[in-house]
C-alpha positions as CSV (number, residue, x, y, z in Angstrom):
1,X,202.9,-153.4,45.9
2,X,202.3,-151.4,49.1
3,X,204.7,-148.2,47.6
4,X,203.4,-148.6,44.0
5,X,200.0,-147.6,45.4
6,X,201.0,-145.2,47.9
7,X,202.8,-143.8,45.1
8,X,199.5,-143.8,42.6
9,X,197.8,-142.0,45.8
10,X,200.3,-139.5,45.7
11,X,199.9,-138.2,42.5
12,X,196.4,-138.6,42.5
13,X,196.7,-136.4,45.5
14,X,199.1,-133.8,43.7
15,X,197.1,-133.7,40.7
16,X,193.7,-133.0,42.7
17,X,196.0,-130.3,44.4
18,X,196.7,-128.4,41.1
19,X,193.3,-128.6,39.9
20,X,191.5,-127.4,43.2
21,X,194.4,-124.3,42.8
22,X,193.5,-124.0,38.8
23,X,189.7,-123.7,40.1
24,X,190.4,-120.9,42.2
25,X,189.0,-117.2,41.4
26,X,192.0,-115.8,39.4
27,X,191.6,-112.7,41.2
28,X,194.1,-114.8,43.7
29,X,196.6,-115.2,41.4
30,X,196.1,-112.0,39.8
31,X,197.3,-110.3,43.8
32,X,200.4,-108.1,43.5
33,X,201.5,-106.8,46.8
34,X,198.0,-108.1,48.1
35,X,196.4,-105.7,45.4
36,X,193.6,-107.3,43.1
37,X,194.5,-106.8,39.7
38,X,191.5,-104.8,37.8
39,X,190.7,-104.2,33.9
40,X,188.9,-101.2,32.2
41,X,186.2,-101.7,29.9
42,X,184.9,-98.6,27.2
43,X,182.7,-98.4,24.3
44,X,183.6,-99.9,21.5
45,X,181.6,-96.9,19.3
46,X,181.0,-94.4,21.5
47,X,178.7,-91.3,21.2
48,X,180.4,-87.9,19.4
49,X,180.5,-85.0,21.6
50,X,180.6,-81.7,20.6
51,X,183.9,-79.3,21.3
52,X,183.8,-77.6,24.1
53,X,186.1,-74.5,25.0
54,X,186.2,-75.4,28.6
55,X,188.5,-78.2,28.9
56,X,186.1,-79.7,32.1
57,X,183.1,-79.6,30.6
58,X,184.5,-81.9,27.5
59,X,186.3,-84.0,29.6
60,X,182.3,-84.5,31.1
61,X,180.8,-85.3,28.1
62,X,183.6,-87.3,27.0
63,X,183.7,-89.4,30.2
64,X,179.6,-89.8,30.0
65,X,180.4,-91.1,26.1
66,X,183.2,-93.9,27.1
67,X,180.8,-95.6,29.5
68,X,183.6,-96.7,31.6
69,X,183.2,-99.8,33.3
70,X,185.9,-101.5,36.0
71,X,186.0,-105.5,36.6
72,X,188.3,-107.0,39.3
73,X,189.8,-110.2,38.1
74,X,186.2,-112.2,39.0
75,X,184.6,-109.9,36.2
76,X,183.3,-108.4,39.2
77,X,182.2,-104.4,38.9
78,X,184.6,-102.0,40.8
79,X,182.8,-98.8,42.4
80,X,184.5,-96.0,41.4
81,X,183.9,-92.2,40.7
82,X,184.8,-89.4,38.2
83,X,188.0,-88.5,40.1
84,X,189.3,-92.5,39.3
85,X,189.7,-92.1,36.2
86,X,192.0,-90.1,33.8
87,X,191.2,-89.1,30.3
88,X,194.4,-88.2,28.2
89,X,193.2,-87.4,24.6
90,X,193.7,-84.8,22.0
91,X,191.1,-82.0,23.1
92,X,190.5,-80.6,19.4
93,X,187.9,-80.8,17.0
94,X,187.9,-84.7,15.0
95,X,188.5,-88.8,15.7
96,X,190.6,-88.7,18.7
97,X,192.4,-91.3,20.1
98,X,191.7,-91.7,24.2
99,X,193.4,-93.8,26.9
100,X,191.1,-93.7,29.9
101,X,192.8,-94.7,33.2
102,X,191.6,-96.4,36.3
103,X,193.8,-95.2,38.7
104,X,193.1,-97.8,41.5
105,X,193.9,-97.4,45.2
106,X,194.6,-99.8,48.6
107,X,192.6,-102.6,47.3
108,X,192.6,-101.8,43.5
109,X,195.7,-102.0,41.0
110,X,195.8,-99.6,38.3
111,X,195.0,-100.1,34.7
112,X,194.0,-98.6,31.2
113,X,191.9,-99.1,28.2
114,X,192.7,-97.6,24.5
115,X,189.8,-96.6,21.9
116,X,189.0,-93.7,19.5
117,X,186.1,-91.3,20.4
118,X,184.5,-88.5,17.9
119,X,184.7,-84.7,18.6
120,X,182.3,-82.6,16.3
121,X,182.4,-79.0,15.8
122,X,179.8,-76.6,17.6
123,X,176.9,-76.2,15.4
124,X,176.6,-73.4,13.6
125,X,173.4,-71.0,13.7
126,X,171.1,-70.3,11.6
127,X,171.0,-66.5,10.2
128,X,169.0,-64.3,8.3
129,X,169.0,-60.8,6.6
130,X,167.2,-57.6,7.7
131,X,166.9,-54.9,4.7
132,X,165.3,-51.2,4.6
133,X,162.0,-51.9,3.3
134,X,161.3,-49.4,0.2
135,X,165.1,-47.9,0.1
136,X,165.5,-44.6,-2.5
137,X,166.8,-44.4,-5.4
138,X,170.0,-44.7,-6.3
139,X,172.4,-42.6,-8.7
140,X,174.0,-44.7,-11.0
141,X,177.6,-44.6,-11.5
142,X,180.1,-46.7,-13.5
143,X,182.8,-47.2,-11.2
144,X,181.5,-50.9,-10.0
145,X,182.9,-50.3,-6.9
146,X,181.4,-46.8,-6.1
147,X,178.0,-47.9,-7.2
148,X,178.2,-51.1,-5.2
149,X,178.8,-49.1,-1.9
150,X,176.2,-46.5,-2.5
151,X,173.6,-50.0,-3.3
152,X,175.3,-51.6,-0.2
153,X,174.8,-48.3,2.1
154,X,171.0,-47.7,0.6
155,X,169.6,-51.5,1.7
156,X,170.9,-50.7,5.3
157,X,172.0,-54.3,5.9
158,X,171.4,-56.0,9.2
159,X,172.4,-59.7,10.1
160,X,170.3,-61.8,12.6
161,X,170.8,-65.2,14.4
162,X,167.3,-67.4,14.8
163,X,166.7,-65.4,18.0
164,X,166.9,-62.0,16.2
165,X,170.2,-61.0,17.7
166,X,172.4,-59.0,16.2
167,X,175.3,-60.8,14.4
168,X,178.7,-58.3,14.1
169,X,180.0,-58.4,10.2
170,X,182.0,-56.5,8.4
171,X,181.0,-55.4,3.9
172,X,183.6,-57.6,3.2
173,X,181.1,-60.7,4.7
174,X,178.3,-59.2,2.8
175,X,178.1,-60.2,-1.5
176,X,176.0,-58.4,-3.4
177,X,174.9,-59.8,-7.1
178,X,173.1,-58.1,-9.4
179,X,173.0,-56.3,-12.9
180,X,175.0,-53.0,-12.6
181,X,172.6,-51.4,-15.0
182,X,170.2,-48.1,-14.7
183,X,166.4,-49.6,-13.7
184,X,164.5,-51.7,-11.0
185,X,167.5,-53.9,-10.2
186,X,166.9,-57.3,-7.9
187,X,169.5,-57.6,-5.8
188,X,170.4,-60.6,-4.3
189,X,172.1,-59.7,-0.6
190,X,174.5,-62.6,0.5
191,X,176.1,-63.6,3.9
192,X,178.9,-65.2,3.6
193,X,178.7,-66.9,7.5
194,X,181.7,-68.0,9.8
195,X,182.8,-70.3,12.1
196,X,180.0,-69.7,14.2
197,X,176.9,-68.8,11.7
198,X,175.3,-70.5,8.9
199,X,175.4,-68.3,5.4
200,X,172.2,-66.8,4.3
201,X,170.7,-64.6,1.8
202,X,167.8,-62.5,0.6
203,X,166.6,-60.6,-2.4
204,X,165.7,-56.9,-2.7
205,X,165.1,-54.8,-5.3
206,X,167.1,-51.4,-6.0
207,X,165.9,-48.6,-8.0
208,X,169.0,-47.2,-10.4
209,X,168.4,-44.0,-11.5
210,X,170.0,-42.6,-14.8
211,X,171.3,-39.1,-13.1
212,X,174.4,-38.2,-12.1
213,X,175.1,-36.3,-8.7
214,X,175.8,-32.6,-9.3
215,X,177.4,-30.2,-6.8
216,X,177.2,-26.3,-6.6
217,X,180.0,-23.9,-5.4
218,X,179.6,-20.2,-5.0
219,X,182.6,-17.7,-4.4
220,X,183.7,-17.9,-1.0
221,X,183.6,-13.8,-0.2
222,X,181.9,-12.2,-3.4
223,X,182.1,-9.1,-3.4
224,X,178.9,-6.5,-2.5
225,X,176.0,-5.6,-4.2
226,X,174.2,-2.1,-4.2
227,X,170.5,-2.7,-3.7
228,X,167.6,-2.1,-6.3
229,X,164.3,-2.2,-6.3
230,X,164.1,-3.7,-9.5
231,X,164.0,-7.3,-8.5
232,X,165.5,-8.4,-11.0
233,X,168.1,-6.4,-11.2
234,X,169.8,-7.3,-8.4
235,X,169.0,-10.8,-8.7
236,X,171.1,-10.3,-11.6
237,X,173.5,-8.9,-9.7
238,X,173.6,-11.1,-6.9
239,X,173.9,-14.0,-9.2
240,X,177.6,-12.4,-11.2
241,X,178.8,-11.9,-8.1
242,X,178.3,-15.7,-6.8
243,X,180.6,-17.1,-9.8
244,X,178.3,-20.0,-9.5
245,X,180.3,-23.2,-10.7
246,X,178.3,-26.7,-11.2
247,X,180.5,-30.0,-11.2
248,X,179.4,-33.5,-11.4
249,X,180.7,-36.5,-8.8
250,X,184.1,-36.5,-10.8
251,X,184.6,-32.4,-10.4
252,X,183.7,-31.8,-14.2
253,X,182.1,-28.7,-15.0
254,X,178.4,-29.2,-15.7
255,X,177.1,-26.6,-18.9
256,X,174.1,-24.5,-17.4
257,X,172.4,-21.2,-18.5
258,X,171.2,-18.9,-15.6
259,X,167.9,-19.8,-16.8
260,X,168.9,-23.6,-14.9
261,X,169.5,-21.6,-11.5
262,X,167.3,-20.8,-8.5
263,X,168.1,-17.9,-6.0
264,X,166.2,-17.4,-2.9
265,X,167.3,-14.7,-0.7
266,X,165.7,-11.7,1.2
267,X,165.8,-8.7,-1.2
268,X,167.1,-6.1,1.5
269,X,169.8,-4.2,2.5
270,X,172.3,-5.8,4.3
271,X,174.2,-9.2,4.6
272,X,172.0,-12.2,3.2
273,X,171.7,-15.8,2.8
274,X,171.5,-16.7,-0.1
275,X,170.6,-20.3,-1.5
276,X,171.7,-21.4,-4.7
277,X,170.0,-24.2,-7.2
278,X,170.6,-26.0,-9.8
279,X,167.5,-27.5,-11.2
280,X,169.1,-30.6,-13.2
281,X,168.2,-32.0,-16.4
282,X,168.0,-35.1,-17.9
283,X,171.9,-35.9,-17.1
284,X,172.3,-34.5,-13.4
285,X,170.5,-34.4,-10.3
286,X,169.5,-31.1,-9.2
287,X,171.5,-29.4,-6.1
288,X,171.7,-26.5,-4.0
289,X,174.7,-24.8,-2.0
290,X,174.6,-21.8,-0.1
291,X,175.9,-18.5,0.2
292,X,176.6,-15.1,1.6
293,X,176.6,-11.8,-0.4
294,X,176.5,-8.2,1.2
295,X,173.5,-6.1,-0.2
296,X,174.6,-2.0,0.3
297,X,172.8,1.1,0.4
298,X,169.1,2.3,1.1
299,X,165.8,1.4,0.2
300,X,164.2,4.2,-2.8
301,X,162.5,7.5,-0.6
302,X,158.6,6.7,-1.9
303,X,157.5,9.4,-4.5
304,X,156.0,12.6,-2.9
305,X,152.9,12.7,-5.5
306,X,151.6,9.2,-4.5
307,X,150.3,8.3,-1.0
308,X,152.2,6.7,1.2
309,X,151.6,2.8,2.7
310,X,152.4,0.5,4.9
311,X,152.0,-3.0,5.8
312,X,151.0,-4.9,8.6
313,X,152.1,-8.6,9.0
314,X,151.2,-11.3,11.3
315,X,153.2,-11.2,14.9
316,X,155.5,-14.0,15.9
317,X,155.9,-17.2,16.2
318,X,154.4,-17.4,12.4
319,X,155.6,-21.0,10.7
320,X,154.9,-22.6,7.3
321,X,155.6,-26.1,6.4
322,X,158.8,-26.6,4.2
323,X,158.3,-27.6,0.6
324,X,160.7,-28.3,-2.3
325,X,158.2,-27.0,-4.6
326,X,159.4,-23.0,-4.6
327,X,155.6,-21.7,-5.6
328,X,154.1,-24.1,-2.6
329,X,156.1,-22.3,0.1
330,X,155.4,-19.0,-1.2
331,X,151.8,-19.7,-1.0
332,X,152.3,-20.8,2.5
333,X,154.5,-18.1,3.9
334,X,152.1,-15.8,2.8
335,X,148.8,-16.9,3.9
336,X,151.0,-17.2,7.3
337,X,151.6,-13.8,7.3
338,X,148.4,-12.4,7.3
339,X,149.6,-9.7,5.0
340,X,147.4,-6.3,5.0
341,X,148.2,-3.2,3.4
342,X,147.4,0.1,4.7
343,X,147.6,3.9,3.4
344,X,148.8,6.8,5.7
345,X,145.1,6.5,7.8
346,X,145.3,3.4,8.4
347,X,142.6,2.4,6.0
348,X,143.0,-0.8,3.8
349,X,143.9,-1.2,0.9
350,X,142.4,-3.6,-1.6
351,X,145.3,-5.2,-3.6
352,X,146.5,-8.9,-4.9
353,X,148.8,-11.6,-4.4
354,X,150.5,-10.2,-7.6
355,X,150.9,-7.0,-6.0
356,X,153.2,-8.3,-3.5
357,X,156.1,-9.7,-3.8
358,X,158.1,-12.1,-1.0
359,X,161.9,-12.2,-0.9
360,X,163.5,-14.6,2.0
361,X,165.7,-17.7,1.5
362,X,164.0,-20.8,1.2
363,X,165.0,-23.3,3.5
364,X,164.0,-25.1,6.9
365,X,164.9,-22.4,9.4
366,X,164.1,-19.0,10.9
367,X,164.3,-16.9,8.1
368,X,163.8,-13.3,7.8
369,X,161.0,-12.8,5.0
370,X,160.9,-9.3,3.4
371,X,157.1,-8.4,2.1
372,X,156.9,-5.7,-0.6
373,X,153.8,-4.2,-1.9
374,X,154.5,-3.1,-5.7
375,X,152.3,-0.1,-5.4
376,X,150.1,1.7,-7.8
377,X,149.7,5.0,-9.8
378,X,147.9,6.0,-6.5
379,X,150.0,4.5,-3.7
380,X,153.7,4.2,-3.1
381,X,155.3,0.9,-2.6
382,X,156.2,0.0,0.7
383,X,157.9,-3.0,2.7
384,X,157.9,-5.0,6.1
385,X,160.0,-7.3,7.0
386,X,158.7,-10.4,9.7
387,X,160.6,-13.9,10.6
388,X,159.1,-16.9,9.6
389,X,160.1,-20.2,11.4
390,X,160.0,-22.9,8.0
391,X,159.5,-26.1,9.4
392,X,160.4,-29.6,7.6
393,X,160.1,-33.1,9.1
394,X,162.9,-35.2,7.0
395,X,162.0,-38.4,5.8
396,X,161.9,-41.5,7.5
397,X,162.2,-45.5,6.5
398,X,161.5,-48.8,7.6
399,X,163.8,-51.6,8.1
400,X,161.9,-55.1,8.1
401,X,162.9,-58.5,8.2
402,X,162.2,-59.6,4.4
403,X,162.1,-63.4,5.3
404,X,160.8,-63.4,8.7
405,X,160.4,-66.8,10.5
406,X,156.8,-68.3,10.7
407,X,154.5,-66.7,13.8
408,X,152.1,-69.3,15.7
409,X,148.6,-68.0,16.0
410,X,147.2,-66.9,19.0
411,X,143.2,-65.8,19.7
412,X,144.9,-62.9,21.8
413,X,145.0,-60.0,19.2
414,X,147.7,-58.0,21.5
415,X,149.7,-61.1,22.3
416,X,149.7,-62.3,18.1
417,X,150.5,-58.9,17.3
418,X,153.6,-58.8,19.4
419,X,154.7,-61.9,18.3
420,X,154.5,-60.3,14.7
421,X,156.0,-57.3,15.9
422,X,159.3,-58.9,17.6
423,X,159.6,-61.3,14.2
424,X,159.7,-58.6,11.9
425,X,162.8,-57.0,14.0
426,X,160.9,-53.3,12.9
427,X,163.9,-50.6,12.8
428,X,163.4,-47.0,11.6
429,X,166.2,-44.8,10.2
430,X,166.7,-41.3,8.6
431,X,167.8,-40.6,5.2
432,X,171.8,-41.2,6.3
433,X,170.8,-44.4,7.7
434,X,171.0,-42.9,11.6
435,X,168.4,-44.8,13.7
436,X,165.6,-43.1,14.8
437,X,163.9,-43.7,18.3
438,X,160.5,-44.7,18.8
439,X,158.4,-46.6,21.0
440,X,156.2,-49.9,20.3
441,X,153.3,-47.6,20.2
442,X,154.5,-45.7,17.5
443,X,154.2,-48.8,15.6
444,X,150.8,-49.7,13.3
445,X,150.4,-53.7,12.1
446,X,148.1,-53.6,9.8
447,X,147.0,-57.4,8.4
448,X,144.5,-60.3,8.4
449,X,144.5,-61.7,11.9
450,X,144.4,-65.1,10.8
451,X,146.2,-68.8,10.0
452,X,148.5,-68.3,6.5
453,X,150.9,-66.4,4.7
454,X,149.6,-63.2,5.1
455,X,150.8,-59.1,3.8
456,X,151.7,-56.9,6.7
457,X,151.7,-53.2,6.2
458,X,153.9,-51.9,8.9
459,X,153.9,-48.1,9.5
460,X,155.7,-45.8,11.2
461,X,153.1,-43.0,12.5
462,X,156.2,-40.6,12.5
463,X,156.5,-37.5,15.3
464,X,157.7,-33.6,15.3
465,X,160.3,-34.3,13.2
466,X,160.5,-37.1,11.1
467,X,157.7,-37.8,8.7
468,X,155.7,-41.3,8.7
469,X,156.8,-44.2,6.7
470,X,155.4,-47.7,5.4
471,X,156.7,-50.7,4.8
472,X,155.0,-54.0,3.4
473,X,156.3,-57.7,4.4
474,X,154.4,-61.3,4.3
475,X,154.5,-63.3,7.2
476,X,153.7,-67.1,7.3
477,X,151.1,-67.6,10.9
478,X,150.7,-70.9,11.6
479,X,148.6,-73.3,13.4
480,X,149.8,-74.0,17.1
481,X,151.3,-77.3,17.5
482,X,147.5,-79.3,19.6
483,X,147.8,-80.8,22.6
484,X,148.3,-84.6,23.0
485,X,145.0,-86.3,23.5
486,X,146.6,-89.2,24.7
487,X,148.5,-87.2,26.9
488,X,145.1,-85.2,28.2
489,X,143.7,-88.5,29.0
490,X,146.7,-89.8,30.7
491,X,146.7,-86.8,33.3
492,X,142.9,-86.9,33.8
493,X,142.9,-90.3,34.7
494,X,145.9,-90.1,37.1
495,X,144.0,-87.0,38.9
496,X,140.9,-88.8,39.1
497,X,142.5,-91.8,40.4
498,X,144.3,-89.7,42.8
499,X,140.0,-88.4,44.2
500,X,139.0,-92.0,44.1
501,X,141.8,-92.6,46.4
502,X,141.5,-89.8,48.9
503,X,137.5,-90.3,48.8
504,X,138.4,-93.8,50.0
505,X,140.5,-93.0,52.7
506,X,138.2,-90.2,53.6
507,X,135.8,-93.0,54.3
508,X,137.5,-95.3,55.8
509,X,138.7,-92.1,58.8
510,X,135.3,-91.4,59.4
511,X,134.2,-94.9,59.8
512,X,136.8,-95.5,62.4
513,X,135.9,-92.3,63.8
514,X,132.4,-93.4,64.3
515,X,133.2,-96.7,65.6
516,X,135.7,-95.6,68.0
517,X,132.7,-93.3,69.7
């Protein structure tokens, strides 16, 4: 009886024993080499991260996504750093999948946890188009391709990111769609984008013209000419020996007549420029080339019946503007040179414009300008020769932003202005598209000063050598984003807390102060 219950107490003892051990903190059991086992714990869904270049600074924002958490075996948190814990994932672009490792130490065994985490692309920025504002005309050609370039070369394409810097691009990123047709064409400009920018596009409108480029050659070393007085004459004769040839863009002969032919030289003895051009028609664009032909011999000994004269010109520096229109010039290089016309006293001479005729060539430059009074029944003709500095400003153009981003309003004139200024990313350029310097100041906005889509007249006031230019854009000025009330009311009351406080404390000092004494 006495063993069957020492027996009972035995196992009761036993089992007691394996239960106490069974209630003990795993962690005991879980001891390998008196190391606590651990267990790594990740988001199930964690955040996307963007690619990053730099290998570190993913691995950052992949570590911050996982949310890494380490438990001993009593689901207790392990401290740990960065440095812990390995990350061994694909680094590319897409739905990875990650094995983050605790690496443990002394106390801490190593372990691991598998999941997925999501890389994104970088973002791509936004971009937009810059365009000459009012480009020329362009000659139409029906080679798609040629006429294409000469569209793509006359808008002066620029691309910008959202902060207005320049984005690099080649023509072949740049579409152009639009009806290959003689008119006012709308173009629609297209960027095709990359890796790193967003596509855009803009319209503009093109002006086709129906004319075909001409070109002008003259003989290369024609031969001399023996000088006249008859004007014509030897305009007749410096015009045979040119052997003036007219082509168009493919090197066909153009028909002319010598009617269709302009020559402007300086009627004197001796070697002369001489400019040749062709006027155009209908067809082809009007030209000019340029040459050299050798005028020999003397000017005619005045008749001994008729009283000699002379002339007396204006003295250097003597200029006149530069103008396409021939008769214009003329006008200007004469009343520039003061002309008067004298006998053999000294005494004037009344005479008119048509008495006088003005030989020089016509073109931008210092050119020698022969003056010849025709002369009368009574007076012998006479001539004077005096350099005439021709002067031209070439053109200029505008290149504006045509879709500018909206402008916040400001009261400050200068500072809205500005803000207008640096949106409209304001370029100017010369006829072959060079850029031009200039200076803010050199810069008019001229607009309604006030909240709305509103037309800005943007002109270039131009300097000593390039003429001004104007360009028109709209640009959206919006309201300023107000102030949170809430926010206003917030701060106030903290600062006035804040005086209530130090008035307090102010009080209390100079009570105890005053007690103390």
């Amino acid at each position: 009886m006495n063993n069957e219950k020492s027996g009972r107490r035995f196992w009761r003892t036993g089992l007691m024993a394996v239960l106490v051990l069974l209630l003990l903190p795993m962690g005991i059991w879980a001891e390998v080499d008196g190391k606590m086992a651990t267990t790594v714990s990740i988001a199930s869904s964690p955040s996307s991260v963007t690619f990053n270049t730099n290998a570190d600074e993913l691995d950052k924002a992949v570590y911050k996504a996982m949310n890494i958490v380490v438990v001993d075996g009593d689901s207790n948190k392990i401290a740990f750093t960065a440095d812990d814990i390995s990350l061994d994932y694909n680094r590319q672009v897409g739905t990875q999948k990650i094995t983050v490792t605790y690496k443990g130490n002394d106390q801490y065994e190593t372990s691991n946890a598998t999941g997925t985490i999501v890389i994104n692309d970088v973002p791509k920025k936004d971009t937009r188009l810059v365009l000459k504002a009012n480009p020329p005309a362009v000659g139409y050609s029906a080679d798609t391709a040629t006429l294409d370039k000469a569209v793509y070369d006359d808008l002066v394409i620029q691309v910008v990111d959202g902060d207005s810097n320049k984005v690099n691009f080649s023509p072949s990123d740049i579409t152009l769609t639009y009806n290959h047709a003689v008119g006012t064409q709308n173009v629609v400009v297209a960027y095709k984008g990359n890796s790193q920018y967003n596509p855009s596009q803009v319209n503009a409108t093109v002006q086709i013209t129906g004319k075909q480029d001409s070109k002008v050659s003259v003989a290369a070393k024609p031969p001399a000419v023996a000088y006249t007085s008859d004007s014509a004459k030897l305009d007749l004769a410096v015009y045979q020996a040119l052997s003036i040839v007219v082509v168009d863009a493919g090197n066909n002969k153009i028909s002319f007549t010598a009617a269709d032919i302009d020559l402007s030289y300086n009627r004197a003895p001796g070697k002369q420029d001489v400019t040749v051009k062709y006027k155009g028609n209908d067809q082809f664009s009007p030209s000019t080339a340029t040459g050299n032909v050798e005028i020999t011999g003397k000017v005619d000994p005045p008749a001994p019946t008729k009283e000699n004269t002379s002339i007396n010109l204006a003295k250097p520096p003597i200029e006149a503007a530069y103008t396409t229109d021939s008769g214009k010039l003329d006008a200007a290089v004469y009343q520039a040179l003061t002309i008067q016309v004298v006998d053999s006293k000294g005494k004037a001479i009344n005479f008119t414009t048509t008495d006088i005729e003005l030989s020089y060539n016509r073109v931008p430059g210092e050119q020698p300008v022969t003056v010849k009074y025709k002369g009368t029944d009574q007076f012998n003709s006479s001539t004077a020769t005096q350099t005439v500095t021709i002067t031209s400003k070439d053109d200029s153009s505008l290149i504006v932003s045509q879709n500018p981003p909206s402008v916040e309003y400001d009261d400050n004139t200068k500072n809205l202005d500005d803000a207008v200024y640096q949106d409209l990313c304001v370029a100017v350029v010369d006829d072959n598209n060079n850029k031009i310097e200039f200076n803010r100041d050199d810069i008019e906005l001229d607009y309604t000063r006030a909240v709305g889509e509103q037309e800005v007249v943007v002109k270039y006031k131009g300097n000593n050598y390039f003429k001004s230019a104007v360009a028109t854009v709209r640009v959206n000025i919006v309201q300023p984003d107000s102030p949170n009330p809430w926010l206003i009311a917030g701060v106030a009351g903290i600062i006035g807390a804040i005086v209530v406080v130090l008035v307090i404390i102010g009080v209390v000092v100079y009570r105890k102060k005053h007690s103390a004494s």
